[in-house]
N, CA, C and O atoms as a Maestro MAE file, in Angstrom:
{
 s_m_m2io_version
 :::
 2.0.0
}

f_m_ct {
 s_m_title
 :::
 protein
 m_atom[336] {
  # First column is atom index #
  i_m_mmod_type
  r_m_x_coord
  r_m_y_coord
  r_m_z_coord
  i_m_residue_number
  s_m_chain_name
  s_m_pdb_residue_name
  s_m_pdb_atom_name
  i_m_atomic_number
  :::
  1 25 32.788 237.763 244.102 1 A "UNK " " N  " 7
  2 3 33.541 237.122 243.052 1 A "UNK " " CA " 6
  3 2 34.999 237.589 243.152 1 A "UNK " " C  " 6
  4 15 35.357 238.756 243.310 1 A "UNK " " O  " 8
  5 25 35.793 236.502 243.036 2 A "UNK " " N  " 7
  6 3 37.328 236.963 243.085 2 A "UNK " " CA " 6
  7 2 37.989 237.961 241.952 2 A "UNK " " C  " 6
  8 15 37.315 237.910 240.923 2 A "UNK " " O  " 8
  9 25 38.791 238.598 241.875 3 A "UNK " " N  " 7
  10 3 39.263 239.243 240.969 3 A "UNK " " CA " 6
  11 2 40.503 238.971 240.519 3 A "UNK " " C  " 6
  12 15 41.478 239.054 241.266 3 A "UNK " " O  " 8
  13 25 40.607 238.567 239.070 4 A "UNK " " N  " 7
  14 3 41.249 238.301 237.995 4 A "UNK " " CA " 6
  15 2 42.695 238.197 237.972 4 A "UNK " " C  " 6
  16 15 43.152 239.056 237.218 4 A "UNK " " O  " 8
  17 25 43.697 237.394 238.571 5 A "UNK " " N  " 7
  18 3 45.163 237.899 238.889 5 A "UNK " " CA " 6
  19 2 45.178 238.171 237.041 5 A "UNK " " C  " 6
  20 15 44.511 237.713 236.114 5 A "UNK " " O  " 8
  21 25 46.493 239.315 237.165 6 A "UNK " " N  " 7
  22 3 46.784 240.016 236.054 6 A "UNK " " CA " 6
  23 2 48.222 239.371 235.796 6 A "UNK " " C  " 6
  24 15 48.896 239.301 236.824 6 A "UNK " " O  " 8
  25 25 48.857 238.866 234.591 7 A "UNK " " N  " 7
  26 3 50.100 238.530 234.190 7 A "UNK " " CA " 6
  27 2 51.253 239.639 235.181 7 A "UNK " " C  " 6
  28 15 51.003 240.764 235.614 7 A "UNK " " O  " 8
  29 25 52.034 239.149 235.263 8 A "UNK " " N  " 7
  30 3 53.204 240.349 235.078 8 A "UNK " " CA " 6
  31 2 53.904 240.708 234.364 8 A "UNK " " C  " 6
  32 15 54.788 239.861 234.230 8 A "UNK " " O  " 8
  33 25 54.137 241.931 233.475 9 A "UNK " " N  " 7
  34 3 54.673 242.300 232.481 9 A "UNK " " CA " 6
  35 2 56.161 243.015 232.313 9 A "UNK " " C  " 6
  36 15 56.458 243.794 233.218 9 A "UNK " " O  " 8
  37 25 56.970 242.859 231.421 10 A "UNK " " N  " 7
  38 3 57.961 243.465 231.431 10 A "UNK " " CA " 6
  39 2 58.328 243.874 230.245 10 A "UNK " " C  " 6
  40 15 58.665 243.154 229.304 10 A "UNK " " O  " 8
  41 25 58.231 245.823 230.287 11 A "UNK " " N  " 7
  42 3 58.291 246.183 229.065 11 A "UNK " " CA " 6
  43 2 59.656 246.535 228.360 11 A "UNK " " C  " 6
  44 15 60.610 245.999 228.923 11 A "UNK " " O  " 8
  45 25 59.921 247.161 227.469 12 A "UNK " " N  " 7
  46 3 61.091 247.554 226.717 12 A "UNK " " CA " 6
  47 2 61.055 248.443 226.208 12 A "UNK " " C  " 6
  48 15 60.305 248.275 225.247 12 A "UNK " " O  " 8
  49 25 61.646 249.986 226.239 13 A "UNK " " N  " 7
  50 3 61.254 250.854 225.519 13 A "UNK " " CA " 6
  51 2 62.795 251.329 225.053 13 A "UNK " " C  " 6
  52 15 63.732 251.501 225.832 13 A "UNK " " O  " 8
  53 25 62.831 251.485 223.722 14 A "UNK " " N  " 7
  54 3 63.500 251.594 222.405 14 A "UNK " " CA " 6
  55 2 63.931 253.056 222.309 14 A "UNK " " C  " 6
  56 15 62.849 253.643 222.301 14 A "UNK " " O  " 8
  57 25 64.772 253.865 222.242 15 A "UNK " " N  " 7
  58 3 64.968 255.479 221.640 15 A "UNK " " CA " 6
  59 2 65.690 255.205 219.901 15 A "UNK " " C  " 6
  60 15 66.885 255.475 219.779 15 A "UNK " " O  " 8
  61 25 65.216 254.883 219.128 16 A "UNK " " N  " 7
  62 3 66.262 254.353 218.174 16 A "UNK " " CA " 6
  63 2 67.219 255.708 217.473 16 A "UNK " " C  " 6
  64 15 68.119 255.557 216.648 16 A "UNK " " O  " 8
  65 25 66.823 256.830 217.959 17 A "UNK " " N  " 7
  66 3 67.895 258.021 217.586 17 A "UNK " " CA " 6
  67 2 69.249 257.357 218.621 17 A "UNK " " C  " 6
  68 15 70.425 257.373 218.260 17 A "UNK " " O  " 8
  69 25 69.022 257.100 219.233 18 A "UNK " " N  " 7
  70 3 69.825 256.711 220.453 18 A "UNK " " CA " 6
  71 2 71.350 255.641 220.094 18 A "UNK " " C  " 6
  72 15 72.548 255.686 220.372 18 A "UNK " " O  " 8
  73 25 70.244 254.557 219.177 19 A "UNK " " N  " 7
  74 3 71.077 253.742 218.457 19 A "UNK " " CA " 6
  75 2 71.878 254.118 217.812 19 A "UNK " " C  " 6
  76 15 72.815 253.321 217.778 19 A "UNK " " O  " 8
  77 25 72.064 255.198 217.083 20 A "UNK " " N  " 7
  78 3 72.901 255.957 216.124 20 A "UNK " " CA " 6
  79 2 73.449 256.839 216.083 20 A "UNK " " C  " 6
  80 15 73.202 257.553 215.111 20 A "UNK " " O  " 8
  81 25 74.404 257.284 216.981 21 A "UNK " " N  " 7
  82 3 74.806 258.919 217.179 21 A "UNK " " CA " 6
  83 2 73.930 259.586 218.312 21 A "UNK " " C  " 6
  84 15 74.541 260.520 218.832 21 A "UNK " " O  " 8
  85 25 72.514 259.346 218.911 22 A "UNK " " N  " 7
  86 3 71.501 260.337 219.435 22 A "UNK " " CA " 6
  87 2 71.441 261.400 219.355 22 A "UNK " " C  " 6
  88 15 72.444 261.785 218.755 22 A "UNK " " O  " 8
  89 25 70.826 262.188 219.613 23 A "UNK " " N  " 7
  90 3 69.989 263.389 219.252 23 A "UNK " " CA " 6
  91 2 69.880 264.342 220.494 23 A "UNK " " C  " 6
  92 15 70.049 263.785 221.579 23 A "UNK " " O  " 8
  93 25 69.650 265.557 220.507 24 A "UNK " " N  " 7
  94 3 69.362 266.653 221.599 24 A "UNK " " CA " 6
  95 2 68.252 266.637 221.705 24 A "UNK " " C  " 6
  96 15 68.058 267.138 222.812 24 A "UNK " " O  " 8
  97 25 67.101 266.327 221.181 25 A "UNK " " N  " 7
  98 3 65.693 266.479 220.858 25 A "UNK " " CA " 6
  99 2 64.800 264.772 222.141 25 A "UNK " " C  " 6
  100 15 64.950 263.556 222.021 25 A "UNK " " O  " 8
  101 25 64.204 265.364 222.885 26 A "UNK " " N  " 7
  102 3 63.786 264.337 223.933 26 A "UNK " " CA " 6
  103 2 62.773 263.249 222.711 26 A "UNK " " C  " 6
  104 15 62.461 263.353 221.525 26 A "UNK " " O  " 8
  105 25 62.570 262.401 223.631 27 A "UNK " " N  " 7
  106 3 61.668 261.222 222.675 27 A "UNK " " CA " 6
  107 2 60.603 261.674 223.324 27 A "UNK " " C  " 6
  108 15 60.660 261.807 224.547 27 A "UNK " " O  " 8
  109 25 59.374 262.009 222.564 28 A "UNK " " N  " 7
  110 3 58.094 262.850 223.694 28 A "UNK " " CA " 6
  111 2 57.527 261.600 223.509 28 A "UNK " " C  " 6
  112 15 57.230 261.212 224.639 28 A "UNK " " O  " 8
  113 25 57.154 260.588 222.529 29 A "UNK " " N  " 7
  114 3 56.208 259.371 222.773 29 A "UNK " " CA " 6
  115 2 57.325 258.620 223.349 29 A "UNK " " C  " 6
  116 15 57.981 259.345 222.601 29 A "UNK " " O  " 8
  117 25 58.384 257.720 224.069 30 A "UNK " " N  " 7
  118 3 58.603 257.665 225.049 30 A "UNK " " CA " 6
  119 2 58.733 257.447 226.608 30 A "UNK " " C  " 6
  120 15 58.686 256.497 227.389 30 A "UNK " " O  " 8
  121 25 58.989 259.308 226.678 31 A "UNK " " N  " 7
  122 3 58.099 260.088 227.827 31 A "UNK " " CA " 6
  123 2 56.695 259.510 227.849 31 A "UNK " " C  " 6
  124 15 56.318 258.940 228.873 31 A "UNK " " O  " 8
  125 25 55.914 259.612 226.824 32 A "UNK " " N  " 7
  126 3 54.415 259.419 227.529 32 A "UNK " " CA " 6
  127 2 54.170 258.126 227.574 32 A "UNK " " C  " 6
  128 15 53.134 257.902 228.201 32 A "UNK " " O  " 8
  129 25 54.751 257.073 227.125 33 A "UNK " " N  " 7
  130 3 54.439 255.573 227.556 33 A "UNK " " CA " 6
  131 2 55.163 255.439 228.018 33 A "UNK " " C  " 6
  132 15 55.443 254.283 227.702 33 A "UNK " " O  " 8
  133 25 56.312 255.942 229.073 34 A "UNK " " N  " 7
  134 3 56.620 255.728 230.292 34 A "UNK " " CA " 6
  135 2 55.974 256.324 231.297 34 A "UNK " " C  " 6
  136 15 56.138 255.882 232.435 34 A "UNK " " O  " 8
  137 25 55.117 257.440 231.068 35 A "UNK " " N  " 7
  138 3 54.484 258.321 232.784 35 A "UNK " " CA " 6
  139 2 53.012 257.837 232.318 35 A "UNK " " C  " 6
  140 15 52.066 258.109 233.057 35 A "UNK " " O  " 8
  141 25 52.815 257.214 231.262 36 A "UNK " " N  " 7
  142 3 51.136 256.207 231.281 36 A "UNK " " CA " 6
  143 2 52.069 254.602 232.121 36 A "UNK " " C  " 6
  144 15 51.273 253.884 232.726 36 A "UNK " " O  " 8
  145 25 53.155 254.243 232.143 37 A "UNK " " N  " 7
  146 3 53.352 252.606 232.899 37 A "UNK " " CA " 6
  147 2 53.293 253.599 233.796 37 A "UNK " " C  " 6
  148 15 52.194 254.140 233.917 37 A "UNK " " O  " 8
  149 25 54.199 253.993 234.473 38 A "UNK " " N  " 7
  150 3 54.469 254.490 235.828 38 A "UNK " " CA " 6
  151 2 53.175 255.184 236.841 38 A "UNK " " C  " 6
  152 15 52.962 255.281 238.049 38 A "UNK " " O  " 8
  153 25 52.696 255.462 235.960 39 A "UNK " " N  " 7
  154 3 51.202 256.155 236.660 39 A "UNK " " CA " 6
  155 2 50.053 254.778 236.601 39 A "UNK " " C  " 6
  156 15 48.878 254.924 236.935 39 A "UNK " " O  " 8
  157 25 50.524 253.683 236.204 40 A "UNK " " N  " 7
  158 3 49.833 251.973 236.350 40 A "UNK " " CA " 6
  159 2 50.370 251.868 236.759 40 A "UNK " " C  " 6
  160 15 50.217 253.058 237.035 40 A "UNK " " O  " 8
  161 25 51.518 251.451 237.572 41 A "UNK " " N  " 7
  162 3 52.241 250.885 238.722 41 A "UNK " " CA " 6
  163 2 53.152 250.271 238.276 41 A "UNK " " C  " 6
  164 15 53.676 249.300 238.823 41 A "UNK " " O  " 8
  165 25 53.524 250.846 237.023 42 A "UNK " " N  " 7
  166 3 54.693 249.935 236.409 42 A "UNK " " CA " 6
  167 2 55.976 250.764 237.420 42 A "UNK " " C  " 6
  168 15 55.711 251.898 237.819 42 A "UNK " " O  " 8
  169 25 57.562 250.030 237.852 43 A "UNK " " N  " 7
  170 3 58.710 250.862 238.172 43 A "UNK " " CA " 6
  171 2 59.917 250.614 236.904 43 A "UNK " " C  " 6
  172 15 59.901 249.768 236.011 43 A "UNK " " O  " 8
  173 25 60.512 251.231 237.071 44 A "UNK " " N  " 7
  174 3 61.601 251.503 235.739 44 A "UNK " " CA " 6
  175 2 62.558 250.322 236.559 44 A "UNK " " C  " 6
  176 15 62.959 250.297 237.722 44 A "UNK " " O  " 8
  177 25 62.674 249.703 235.825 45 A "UNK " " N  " 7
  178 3 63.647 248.604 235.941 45 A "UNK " " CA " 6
  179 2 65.329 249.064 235.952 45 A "UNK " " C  " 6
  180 15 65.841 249.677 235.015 45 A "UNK " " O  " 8
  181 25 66.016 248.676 237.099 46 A "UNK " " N  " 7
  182 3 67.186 249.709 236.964 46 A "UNK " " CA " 6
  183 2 68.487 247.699 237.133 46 A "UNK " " C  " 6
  184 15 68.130 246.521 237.139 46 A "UNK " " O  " 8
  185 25 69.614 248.226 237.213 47 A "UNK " " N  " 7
  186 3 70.452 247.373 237.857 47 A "UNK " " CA " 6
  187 2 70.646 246.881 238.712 47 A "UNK " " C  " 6
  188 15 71.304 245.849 238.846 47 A "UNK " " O  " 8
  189 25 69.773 247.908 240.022 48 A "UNK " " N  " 7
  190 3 69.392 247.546 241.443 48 A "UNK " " CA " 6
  191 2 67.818 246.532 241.872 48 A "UNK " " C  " 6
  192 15 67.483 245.858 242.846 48 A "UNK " " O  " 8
  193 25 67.175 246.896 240.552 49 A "UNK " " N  " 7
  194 3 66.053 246.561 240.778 49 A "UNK " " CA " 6
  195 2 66.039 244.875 240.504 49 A "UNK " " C  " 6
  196 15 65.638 244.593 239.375 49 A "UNK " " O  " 8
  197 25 66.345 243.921 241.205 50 A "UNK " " N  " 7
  198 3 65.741 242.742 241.497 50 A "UNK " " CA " 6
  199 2 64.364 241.737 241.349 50 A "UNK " " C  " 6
  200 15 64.223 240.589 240.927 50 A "UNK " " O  " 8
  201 25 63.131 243.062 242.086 51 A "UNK " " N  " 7
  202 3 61.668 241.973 241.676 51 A "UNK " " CA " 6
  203 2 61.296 241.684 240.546 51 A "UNK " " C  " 6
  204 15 61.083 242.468 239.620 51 A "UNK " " O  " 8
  205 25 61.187 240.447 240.553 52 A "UNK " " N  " 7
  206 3 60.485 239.542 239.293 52 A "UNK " " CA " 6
  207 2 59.469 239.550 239.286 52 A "UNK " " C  " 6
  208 15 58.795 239.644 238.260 52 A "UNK " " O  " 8
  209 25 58.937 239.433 240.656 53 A "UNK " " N  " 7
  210 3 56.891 239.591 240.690 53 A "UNK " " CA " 6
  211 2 55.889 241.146 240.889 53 A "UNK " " C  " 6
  212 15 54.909 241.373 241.598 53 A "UNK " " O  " 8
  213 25 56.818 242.203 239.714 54 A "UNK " " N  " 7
  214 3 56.570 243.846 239.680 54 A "UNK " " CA " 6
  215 2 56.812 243.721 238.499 54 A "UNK " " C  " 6
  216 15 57.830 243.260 237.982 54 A "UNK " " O  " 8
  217 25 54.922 244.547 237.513 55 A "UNK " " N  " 7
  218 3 55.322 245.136 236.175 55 A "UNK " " CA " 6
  219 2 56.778 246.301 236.627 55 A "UNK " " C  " 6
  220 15 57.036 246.941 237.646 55 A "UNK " " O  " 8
  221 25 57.622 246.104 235.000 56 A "UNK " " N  " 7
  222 3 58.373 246.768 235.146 56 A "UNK " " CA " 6
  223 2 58.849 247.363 233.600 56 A "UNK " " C  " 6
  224 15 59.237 246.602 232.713 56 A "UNK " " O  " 8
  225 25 58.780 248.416 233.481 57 A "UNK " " N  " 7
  226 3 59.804 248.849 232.137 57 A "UNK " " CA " 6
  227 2 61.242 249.463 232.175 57 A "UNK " " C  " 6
  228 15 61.718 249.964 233.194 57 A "UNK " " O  " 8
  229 25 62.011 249.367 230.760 58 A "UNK " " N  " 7
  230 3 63.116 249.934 230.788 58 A "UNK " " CA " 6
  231 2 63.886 250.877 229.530 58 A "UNK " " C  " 6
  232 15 63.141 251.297 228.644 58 A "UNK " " O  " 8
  233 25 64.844 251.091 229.480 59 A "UNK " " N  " 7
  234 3 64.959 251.875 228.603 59 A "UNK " " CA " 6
  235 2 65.919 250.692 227.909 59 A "UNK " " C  " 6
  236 15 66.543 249.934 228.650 59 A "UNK " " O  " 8
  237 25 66.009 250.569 226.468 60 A "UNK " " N  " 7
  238 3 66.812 249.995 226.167 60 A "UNK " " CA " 6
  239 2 67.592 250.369 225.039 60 A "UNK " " C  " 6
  240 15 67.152 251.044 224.107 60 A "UNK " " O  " 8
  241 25 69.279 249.728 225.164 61 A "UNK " " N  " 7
  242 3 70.424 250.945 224.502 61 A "UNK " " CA " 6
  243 2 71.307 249.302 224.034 61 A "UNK " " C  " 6
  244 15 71.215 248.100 224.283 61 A "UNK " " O  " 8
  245 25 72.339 250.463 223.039 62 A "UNK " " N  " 7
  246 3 73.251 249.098 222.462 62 A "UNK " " CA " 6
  247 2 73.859 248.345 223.569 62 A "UNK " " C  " 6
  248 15 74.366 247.336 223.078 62 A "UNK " " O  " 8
  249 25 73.986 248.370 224.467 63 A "UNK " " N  " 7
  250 3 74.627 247.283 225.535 63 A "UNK " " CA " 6
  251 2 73.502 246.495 226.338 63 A "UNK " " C  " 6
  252 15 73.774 245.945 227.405 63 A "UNK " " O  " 8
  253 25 72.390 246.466 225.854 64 A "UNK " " N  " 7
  254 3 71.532 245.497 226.082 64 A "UNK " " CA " 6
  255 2 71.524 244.218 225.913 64 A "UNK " " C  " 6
  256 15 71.240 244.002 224.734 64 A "UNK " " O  " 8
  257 25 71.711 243.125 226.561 65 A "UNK " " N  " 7
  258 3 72.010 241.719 226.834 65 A "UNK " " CA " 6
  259 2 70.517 241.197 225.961 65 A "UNK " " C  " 6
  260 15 69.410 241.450 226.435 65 A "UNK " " O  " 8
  261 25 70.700 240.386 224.531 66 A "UNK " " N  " 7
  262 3 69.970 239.535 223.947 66 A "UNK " " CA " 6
  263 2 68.863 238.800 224.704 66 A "UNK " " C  " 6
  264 15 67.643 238.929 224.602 66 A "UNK " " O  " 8
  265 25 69.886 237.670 225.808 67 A "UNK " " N  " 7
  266 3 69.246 237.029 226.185 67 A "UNK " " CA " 6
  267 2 68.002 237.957 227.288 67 A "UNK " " C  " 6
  268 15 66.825 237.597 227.252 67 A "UNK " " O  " 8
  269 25 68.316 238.809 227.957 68 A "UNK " " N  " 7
  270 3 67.336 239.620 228.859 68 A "UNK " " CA " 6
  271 2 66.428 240.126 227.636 68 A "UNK " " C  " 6
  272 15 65.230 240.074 227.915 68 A "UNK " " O  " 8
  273 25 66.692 240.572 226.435 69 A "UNK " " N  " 7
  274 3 65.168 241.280 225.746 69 A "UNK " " CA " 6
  275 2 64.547 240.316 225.559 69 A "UNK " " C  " 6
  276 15 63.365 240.568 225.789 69 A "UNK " " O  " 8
  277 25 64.760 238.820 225.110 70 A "UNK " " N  " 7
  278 3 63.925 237.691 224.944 70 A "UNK " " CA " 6
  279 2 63.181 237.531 225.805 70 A "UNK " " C  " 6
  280 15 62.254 236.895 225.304 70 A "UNK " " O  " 8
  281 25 62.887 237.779 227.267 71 A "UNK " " N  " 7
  282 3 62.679 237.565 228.387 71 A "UNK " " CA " 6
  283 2 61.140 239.177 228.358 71 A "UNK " " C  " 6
  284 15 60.081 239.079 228.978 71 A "UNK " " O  " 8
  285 25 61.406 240.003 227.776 72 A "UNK " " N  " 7
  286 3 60.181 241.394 227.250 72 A "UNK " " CA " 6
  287 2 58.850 240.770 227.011 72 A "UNK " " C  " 6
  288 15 58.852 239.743 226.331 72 A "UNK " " O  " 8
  289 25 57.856 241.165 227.403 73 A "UNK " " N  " 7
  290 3 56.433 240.809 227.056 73 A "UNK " " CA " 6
  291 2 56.464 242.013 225.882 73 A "UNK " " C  " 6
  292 15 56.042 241.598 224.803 73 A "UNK " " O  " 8
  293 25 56.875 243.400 225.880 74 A "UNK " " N  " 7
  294 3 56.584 244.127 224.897 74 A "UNK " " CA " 6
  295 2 57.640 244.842 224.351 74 A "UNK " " C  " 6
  296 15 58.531 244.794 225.200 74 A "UNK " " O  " 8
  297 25 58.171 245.724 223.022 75 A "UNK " " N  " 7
  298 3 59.026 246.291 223.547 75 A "UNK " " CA " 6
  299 2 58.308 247.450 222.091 75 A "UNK " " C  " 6
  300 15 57.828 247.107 221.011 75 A "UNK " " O  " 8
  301 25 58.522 248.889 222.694 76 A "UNK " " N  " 7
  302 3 57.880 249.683 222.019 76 A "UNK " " CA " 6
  303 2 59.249 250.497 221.243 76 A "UNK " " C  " 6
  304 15 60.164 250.602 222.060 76 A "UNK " " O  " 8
  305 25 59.511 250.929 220.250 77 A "UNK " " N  " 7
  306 3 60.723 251.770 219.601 77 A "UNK " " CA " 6
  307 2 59.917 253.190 219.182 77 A "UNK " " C  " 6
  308 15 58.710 253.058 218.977 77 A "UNK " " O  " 8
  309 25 60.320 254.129 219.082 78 A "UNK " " N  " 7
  310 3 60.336 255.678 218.587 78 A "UNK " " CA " 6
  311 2 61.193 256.117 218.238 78 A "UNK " " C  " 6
  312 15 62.145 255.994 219.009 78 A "UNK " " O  " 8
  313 25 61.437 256.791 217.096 79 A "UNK " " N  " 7
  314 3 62.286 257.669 216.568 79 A "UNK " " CA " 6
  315 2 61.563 258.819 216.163 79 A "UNK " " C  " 6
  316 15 60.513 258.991 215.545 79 A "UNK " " O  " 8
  317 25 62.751 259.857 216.885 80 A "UNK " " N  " 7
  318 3 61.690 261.674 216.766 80 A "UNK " " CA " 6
  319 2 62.703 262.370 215.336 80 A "UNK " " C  " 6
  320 15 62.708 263.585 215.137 80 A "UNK " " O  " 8
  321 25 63.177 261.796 214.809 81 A "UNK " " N  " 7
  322 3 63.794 262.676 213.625 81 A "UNK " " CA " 6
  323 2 63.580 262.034 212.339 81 A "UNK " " C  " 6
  324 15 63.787 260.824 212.241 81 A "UNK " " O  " 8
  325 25 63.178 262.734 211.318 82 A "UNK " " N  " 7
  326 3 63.163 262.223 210.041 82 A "UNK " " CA " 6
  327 2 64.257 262.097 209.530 82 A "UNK " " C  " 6
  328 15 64.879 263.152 209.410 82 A "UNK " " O  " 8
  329 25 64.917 260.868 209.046 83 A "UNK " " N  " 7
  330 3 66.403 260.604 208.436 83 A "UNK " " CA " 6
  331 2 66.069 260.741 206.684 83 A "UNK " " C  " 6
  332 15 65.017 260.137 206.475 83 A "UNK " " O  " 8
  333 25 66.608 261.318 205.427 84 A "UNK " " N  " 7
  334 3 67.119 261.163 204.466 84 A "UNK " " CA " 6
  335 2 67.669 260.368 203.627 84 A "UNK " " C  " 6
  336 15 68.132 260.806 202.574 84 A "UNK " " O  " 8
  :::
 }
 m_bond[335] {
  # First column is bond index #
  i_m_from
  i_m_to
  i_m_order
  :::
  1 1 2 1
  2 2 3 1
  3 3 4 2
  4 3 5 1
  5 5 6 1
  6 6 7 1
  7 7 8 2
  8 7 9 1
  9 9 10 1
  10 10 11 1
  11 11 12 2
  12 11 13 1
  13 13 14 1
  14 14 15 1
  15 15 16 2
  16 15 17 1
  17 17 18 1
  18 18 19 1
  19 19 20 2
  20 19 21 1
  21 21 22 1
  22 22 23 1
  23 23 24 2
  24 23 25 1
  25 25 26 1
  26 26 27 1
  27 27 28 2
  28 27 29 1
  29 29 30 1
  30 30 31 1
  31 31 32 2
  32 31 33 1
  33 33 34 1
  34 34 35 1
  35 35 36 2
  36 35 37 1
  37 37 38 1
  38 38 39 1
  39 39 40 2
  40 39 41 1
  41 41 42 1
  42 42 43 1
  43 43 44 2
  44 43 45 1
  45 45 46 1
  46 46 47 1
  47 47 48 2
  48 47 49 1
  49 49 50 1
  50 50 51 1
  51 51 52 2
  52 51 53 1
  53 53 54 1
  54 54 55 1
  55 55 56 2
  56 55 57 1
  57 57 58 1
  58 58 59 1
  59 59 60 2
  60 59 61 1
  61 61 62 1
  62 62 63 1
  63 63 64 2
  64 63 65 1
  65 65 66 1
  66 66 67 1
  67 67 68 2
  68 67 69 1
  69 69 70 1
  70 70 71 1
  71 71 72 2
  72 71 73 1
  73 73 74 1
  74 74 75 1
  75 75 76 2
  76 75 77 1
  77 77 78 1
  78 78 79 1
  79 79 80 2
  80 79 81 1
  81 81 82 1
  82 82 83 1
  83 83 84 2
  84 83 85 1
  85 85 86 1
  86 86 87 1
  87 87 88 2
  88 87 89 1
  89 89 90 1
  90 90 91 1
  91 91 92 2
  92 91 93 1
  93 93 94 1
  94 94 95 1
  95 95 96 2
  96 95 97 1
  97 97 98 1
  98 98 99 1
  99 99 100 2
  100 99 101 1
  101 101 102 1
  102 102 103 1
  103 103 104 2
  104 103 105 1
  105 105 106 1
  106 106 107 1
  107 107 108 2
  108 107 109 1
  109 109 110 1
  110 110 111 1
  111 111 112 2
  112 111 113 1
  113 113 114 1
  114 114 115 1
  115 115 116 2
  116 115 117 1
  117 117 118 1
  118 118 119 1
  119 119 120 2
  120 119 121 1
  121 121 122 1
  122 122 123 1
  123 123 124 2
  124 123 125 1
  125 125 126 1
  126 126 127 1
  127 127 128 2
  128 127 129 1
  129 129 130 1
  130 130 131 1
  131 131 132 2
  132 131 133 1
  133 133 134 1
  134 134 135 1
  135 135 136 2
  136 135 137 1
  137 137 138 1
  138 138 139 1
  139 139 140 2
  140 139 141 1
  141 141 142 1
  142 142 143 1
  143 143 144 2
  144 143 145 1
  145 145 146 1
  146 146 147 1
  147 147 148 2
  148 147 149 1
  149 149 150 1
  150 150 151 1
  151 151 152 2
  152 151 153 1
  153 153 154 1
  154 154 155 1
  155 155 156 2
  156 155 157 1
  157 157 158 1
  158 158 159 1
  159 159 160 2
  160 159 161 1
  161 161 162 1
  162 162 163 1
  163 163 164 2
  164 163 165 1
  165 165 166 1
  166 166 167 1
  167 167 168 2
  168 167 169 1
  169 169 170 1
  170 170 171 1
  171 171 172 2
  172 171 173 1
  173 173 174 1
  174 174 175 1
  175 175 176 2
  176 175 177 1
  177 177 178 1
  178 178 179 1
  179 179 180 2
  180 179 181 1
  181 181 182 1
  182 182 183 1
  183 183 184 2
  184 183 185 1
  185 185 186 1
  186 186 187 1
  187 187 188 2
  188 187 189 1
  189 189 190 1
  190 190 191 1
  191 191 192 2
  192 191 193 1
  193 193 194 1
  194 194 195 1
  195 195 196 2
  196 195 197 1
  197 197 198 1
  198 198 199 1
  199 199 200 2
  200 199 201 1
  201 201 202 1
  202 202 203 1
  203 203 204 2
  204 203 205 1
  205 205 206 1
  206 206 207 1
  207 207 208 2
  208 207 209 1
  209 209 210 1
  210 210 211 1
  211 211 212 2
  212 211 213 1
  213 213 214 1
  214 214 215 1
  215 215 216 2
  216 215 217 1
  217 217 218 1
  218 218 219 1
  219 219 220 2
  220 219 221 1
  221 221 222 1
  222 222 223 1
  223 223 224 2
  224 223 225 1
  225 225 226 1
  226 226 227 1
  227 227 228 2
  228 227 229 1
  229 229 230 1
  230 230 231 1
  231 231 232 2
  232 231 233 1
  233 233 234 1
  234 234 235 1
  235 235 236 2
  236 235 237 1
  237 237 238 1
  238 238 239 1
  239 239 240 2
  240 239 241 1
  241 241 242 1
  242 242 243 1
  243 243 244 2
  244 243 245 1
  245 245 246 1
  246 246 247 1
  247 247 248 2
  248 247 249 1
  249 249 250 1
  250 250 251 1
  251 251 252 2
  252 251 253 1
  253 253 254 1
  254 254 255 1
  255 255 256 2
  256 255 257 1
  257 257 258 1
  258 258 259 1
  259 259 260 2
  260 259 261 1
  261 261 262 1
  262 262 263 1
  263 263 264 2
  264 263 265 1
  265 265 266 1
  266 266 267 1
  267 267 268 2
  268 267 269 1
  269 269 270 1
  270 270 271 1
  271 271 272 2
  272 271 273 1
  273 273 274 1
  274 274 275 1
  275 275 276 2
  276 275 277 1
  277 277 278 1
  278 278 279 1
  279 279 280 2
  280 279 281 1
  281 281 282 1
  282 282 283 1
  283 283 284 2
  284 283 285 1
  285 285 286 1
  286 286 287 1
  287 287 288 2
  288 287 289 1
  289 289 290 1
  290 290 291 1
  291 291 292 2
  292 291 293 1
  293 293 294 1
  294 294 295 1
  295 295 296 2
  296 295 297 1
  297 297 298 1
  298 298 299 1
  299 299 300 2
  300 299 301 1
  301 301 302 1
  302 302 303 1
  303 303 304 2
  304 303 305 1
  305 305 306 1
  306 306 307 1
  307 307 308 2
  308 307 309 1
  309 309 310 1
  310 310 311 1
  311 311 312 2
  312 311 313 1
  313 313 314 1
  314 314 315 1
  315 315 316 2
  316 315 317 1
  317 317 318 1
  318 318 319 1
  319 319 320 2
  320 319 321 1
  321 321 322 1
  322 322 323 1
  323 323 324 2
  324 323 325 1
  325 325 326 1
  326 326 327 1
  327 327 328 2
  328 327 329 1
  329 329 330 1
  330 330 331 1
  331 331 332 2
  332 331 333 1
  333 333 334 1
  334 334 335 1
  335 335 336 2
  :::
 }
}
């Protein structure tokens, strides 16, 4: 029996301390849903990176182009500090 082609996905991952001033303090959830894609075969999507037919995630910051996040199958946000 043949096996199942899988979509290709393209994720988005959010630091929202990042959005605002950022922080010294790493994003640990993040980190771990980026080395859980990357350890699935996801690659970090860079400026160089070109393939369209490769899961891929990225980090995403205020100079992020609208029209490219519309284009995200997912996009995950974390914030590691409690705000007031």
């Amino acid at each position: 029996m043949a096996k199942a082609s899988r979509k290709i996905m393209h994720i988005g991952l959010v630091d929202a301390d990042l959005l605002c001033n950022g922080t010294r303090h790493p994003n640990l959830a993040l980190l771990k849903i980026a080395g859980y894609l990357k350890d699935n075969g996801y690659i970090r999507k860079t400026q160089e990176t070109s393939k369209t037919n490769v899961n891929t995630y990225e980090l995403l910051t205020n100079e992020s182009n609208f029209e490219e996040l519309q284009k995200l199958d997912h996009i995950y946000v974390s914030c590691t500090r409690w705000r007031n």
